[in-house]
N, C-alpha and C positions, 0 to 999 in steps of 0.2 A: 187463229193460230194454224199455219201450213209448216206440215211437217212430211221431210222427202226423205224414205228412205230406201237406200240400195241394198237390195236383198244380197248380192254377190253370185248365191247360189242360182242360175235365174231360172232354171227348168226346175225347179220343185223336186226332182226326183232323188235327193240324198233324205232322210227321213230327219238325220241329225239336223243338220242346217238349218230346215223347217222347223223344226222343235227351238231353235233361236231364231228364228223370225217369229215363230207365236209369240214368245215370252216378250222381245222386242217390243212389237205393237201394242202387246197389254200392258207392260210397263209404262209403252208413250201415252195410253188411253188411258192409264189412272192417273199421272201426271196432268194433261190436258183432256176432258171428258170430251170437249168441244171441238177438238182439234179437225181438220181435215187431212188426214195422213195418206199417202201417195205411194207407193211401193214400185219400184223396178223391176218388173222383172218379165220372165219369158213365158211364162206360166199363169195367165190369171184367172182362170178358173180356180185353181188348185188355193192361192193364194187367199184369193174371197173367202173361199168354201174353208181355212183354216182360222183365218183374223178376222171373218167380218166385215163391218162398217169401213172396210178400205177405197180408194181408188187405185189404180195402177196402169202403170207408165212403162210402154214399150222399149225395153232395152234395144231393142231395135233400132231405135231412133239414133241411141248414141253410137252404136256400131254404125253407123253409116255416117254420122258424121264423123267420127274417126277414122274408117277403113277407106271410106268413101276420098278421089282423087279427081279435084276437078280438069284438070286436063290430061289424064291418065292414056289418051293415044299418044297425044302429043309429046309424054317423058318418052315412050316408048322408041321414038323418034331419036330422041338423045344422045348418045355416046355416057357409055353409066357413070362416069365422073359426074360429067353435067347434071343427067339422072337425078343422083343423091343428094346434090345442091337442092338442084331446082325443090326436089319430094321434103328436104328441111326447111326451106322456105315455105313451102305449103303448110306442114306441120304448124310453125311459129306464128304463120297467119290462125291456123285454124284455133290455136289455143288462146290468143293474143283477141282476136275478133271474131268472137263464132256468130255474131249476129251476122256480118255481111260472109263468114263464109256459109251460114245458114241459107242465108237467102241466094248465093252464087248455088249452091245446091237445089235448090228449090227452082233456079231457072235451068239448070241443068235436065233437070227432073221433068220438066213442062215442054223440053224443046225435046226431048225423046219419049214425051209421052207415059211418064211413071210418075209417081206420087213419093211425095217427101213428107207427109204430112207426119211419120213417126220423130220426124227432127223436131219440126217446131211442138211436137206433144213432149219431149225430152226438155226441150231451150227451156218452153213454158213452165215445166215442173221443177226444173233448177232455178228458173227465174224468179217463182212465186214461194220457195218455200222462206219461213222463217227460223229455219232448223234442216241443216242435214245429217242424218244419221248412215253411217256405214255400219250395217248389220252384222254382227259377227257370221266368223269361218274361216279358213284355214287357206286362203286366197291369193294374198299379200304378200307371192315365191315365185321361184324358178319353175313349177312343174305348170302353172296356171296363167303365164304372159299376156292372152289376150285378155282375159279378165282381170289381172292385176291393172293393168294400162288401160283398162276401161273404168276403175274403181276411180285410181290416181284423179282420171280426167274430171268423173263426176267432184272432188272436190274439187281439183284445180277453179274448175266453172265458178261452183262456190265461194268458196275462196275470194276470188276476184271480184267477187258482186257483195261480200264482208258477210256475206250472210257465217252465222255460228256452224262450227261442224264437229263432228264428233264419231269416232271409231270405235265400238263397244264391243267385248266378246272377243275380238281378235285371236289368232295365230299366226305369227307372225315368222318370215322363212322357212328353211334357208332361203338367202337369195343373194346369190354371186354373178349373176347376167350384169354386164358394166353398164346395157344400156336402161333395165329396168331399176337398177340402183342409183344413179343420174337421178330416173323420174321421180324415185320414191323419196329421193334427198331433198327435191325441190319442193316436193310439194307437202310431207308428213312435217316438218317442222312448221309448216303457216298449219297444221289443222291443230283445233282448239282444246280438243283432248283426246286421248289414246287410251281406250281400255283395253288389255289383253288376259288374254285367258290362262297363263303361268308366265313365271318369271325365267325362268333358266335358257331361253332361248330368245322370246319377241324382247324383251328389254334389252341388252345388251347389243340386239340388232339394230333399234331405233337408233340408242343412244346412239351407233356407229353412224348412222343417218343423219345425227344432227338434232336430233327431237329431245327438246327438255326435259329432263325428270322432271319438271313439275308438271308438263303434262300428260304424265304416263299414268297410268295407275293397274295395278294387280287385281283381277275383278274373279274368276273364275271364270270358266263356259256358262254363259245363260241359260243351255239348254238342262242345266242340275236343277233346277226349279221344278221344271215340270218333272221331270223322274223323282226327284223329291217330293212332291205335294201329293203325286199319284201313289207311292209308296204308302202316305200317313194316310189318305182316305183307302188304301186296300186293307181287306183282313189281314190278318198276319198269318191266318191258318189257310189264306190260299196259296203259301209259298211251298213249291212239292222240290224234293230233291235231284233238279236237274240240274245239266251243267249248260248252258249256251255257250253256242259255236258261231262264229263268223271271223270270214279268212275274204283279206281283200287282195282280188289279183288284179292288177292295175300294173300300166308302165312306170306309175310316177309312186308305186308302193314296191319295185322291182320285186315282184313277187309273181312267177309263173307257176301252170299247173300241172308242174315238178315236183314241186313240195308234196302237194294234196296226198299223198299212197304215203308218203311218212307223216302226217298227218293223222289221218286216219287210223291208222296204230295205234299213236299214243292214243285216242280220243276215245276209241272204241276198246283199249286196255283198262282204262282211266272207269269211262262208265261199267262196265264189268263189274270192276274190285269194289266202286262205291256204287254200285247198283242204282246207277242214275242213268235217267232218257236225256238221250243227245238231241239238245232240242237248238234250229236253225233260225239264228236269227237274222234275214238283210238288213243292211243299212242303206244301201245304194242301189238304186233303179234305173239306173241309167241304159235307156233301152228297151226298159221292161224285166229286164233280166238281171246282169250285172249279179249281184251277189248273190242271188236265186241259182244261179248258172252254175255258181261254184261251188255252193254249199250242194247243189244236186248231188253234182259229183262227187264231193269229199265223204259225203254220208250215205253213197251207193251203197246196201246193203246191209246200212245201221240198223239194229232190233230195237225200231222204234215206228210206229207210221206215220207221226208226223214229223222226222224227218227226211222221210223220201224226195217230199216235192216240194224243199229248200227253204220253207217257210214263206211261199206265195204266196197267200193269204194277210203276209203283217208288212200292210202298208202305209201307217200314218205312224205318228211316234208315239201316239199312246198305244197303237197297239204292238210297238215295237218294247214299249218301256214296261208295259205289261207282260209280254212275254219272258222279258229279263225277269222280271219279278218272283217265275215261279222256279230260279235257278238258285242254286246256292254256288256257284264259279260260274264267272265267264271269262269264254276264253275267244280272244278277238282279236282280228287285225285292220278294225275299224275303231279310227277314234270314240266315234261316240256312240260306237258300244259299249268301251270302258268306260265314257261320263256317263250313260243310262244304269249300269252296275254300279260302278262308287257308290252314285247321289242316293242308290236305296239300300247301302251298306252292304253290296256283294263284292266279295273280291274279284279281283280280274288276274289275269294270265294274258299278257299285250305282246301278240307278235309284230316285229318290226323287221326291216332289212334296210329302208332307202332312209338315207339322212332325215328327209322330211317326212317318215313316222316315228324316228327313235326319236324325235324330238319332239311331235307332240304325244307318244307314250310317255317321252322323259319328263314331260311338263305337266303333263295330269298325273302323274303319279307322284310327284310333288307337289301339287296343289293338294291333295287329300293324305297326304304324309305315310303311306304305308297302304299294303293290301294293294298293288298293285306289282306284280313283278314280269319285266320288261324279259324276253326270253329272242336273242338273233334270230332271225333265220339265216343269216348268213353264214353261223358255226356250221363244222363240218357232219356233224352228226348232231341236229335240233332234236330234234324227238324224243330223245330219252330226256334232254332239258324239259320241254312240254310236259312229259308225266309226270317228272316231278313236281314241277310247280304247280301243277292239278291238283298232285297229294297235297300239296302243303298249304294251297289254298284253303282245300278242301277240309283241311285239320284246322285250319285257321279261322273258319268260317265265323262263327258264334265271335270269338273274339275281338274282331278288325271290324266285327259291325256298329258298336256305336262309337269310335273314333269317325269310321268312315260318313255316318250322320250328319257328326258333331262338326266334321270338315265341308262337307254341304252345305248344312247352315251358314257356315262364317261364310262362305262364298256367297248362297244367297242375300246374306249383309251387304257384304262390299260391293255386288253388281248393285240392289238396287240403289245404293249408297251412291255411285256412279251415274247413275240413269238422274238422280234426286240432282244432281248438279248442272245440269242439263236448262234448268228451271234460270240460274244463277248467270249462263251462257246467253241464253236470249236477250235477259234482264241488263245486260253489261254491251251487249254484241249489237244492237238494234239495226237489223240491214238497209244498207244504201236503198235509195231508188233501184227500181226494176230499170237493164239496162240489156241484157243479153237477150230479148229478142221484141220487137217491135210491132 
């Protein structure tokens, strides 16, 4: 059994992602013990050293065969009408027959003296699996197009060679780009099942794609498992009355480091009143820094010392989920911060501003039915919103914890309920001949 899956996130560096790419692989390794599984991604040290018994597959490979233009002086030449012809005829070759334009690449490649070799390690890993899986994450939008249109292609490939495919974990938009909705129409209705992670957004977007409810299914975040599992093996007496913090400033979260000085207010008012340490959690390392960077600054001068230096130190998801653990609120503007708080029955407090957070705060907070409340940042004055909803987390604590449990569980049901079907896809699906690369 060859099993290919696209990580999506491909640099390792969000901690959440990685925490559904573990669960991923071990889900697919209890299913098949024997399997040979293949991961995509940009990162594979990082990968290895999380799943193990993996192999992994240069994304690289398929960025060039996608990006990649075989007569690319020659359009340049053009007049841009012609241009954009000629570059769709490219395209529809490339999707249509990536064996020959595999190999038109690879003489490309020899006649200037570079190496194509990450192509045919991509062709070969699409070609040979008997299963592809698209990893959960929050990818399949407007803010993430080259990865979106690199996800599409990996099934399309698929797809076309009948092998079974399957999208698990999912969040799914916004996404109103005319020309990544085109792709995503063509190609999510031929894939074999669609797990996403709430209902109130990705479902009503497939459906608008074409994608049958029957192959949809409500699964929850994979990444609740592991904050889950690690929760029931902690003491309960090592949970201390903090609050966690993490504030995602990102283009594609419209959030700049504007907010932060009203921020800091409420946060540092908040822990005062309930005499809790402001403790920093990142989610995202991109760079190295990233939500390290921000949290520095938001907690300049917090009476606490390990908020100083932004929570540098927690960088894998269990020691991200551990940390949540000895909070009693968090307060976040990374998703899966709030899924690392939920899954171990802490309330969250989820900042949003950009369509594509209120919607996956609006859909995790739905998915675990209560104990999460969603606070703008776009209203005119946030901050005193923020305190309150700290207080009243914070009053609410004890109580929203074993609903919020009890909504984990039923999640961790239905994903591997999901994954279990997978078995039933192969058994039904039995892939053609290998044909995409020679």
């Amino acid at each position: 059994m060859r099993i290919l899956v696209d990580s999506c996130s491909y640099n390792c560096q969000n901690v959440g992602d990685l925490a559904m790419l573990t669960v991923a692989v071990s889900r697919l390794q209890e299913l098949w013990p024997s399997a040979r599984i293949q991961v995509i991604t940009n990162a594979p040290h990082i990968v290895t050293r999380h799943c193990g018994a993996v192999e992994t597959v240069p994304v690289r490979g398929r960025r060039l065969l996608l990006q990649e233009h075989l007569f690319g002086r020659f359009r340049k030449l053009l007049p841009s009408s012609l241009a954009d012809r000629w570059g769709r005829a490219e395209d529809r070759f490339r999707r249509r027959r990536p064996d020959f334009f595999a190999a038109s690449l690879k003489l490309k490649a020899r006649l200037r003296g570079s190496d194509a070799a990450d192509v045919d390690a991509f062709l070969s890993a699409v070609d040979s699996a008997d299963l592809t899986i698209v990893n959960g994450a929050g990818i399949l939008n407007d803010a993430f197009p080259e990865n979106a249109f690199g996800i599409l292609a990996t099934l399309d490939l698929a797809i076309a060679r009948g092998t079974p495919t399957a999208l698990l974990g999912q969040g799914m938009g916004p996404m109103d780009d005319p020309e990544l909705c085109r792709r995503a129409a063509d190609v999510l209705p031929r894939a074999t099942l669609i797990g996403v992670r709430e209902s109130q957004a990705s479902v009503p977007l497939l459906k608008a794609l074409g994608v049958s409810a029957a192959r949809i299914v409500v699964t929850g975040d994979d990444a609740v498992e592991l904050a889950y599992s690690a929760m029931r093996s902690r003491s309960s007496a090592s949970r201390e009355p903090g609050i966690g913090v993490n504030v995602r400033v990102a283009p594609y979260a419209r959030v700049a480091h504007d907010v932060l000085t009203s921020l800091r207010d409420a946060l540092t008012g908040a822990a005062r009143a309930h005499r809790a340490r402001l403790i920093p959690i990142p989610i995202a390392h991109h760079g190295g820094r990233m939500d390290i960077e921000t949290l520095r600054d938001l907690l300049s001068g917090a009476d606490a010392a390990d908020a100083r230096d932004g929570g540098a130190n927690i960088v894998t998801p269990r020691m991200a989920i551990d940390r949540i653990g000895e909070c009693r609120v968090m307060v976040t503007g990374s998703y899966h911060g709030a899924v690392f708080a939920l899954a171990q029955g802490i309330p969250v407090v989820a900042l949003a501003k950009s369509p594509y957070y209120v919607d996956k705060m609006s859909g995790v907070a739905d998915q675990f039915g209560g104990g999460c409340e969603i606070v703008r940042l776009d209203a005119a004055d946030f901050a005193p919103s923020v305190r309150t909803a700290i207080d009243r987390a914070w009053a609410d604590a004890d109580r929203v914890r074993d609903p919020l449990l009890a909504a984990a569980a039923d999640q961790i049901r239905r994903g591997r309920a999901a994954y279990a079907r997978l078995r039933e896809l192969v058994t039904a699906n039995p892939p053609i001949p290998a044909r995409l690369v020679g």
